[in-house]
N, C-alpha and C positions, 0 to 999 in steps of 0.2 A: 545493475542491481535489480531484481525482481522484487515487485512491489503485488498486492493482494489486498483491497477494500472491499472491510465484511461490514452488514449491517446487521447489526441485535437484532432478529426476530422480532422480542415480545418489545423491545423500547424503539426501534427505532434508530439508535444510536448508530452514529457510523465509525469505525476503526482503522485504522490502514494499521498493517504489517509490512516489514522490509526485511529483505536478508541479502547475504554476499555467498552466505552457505553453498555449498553443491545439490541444492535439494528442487522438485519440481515443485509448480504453483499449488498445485494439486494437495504435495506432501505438506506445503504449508497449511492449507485452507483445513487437511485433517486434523490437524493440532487442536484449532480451537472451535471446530463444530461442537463438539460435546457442550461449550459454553453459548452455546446458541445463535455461534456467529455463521450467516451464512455470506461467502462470496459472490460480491454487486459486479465486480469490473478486478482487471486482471491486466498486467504488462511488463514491464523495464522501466524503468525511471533511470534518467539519465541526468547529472551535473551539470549546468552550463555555464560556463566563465564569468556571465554578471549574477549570480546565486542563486539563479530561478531552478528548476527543474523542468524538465519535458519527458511525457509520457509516451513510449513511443512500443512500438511490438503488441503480442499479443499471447496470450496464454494459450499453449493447444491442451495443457493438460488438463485444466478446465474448460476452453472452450468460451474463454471472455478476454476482450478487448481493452485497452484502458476506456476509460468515459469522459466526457470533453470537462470535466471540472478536475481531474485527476491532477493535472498537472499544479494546481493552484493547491489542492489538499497535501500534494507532496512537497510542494514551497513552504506552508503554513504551518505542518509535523517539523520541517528542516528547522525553521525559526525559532519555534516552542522548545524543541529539543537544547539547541544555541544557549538562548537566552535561559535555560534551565540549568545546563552547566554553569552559567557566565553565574549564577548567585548561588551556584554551593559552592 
């Protein structure tokens, strides 16, 4: 699954996107520039059997690596997502 971590410009904020789509990093990262997200770090994220995640590859179509917290941000999106289903 290819993963893409942008951070808000003017806040600061940081965001991960995910997709399964056919699409490049790149074609991801164009989506939401217009809302002022610029892409920090770029890879594959992969499932691993005790429900962590590992960051692993690297984006050529941007030109960025995952970043050594990646793997923990895409453990912490997986959880929130989880536990978001599990109460509606």
């Amino acid at each position: 699954m290819k993963y893409v971590v942008f951070q808000h410009e003017a806040t600061g904020q940081m965001e991960i996107r995910l997709t399964l789509a056919p699409t490049t990093h790149k074609q991801l990262a164009q989506e939401v520039a217009p809302f002022g997200l610029k892409p920090v770090s770029a890879g594959f994220a992969r499932f691993l059997p005790d429900g962590r995640f590992e960051a692993c590859g690297r984006s050529t179509s941007l030109g960025l690596a995952p970043h050594a917290d990646d793997a923990r941000l895409l453990s912490a999106f997986y959880t929130h997502t989880i536990k978001q289903a599990e109460s509606s």
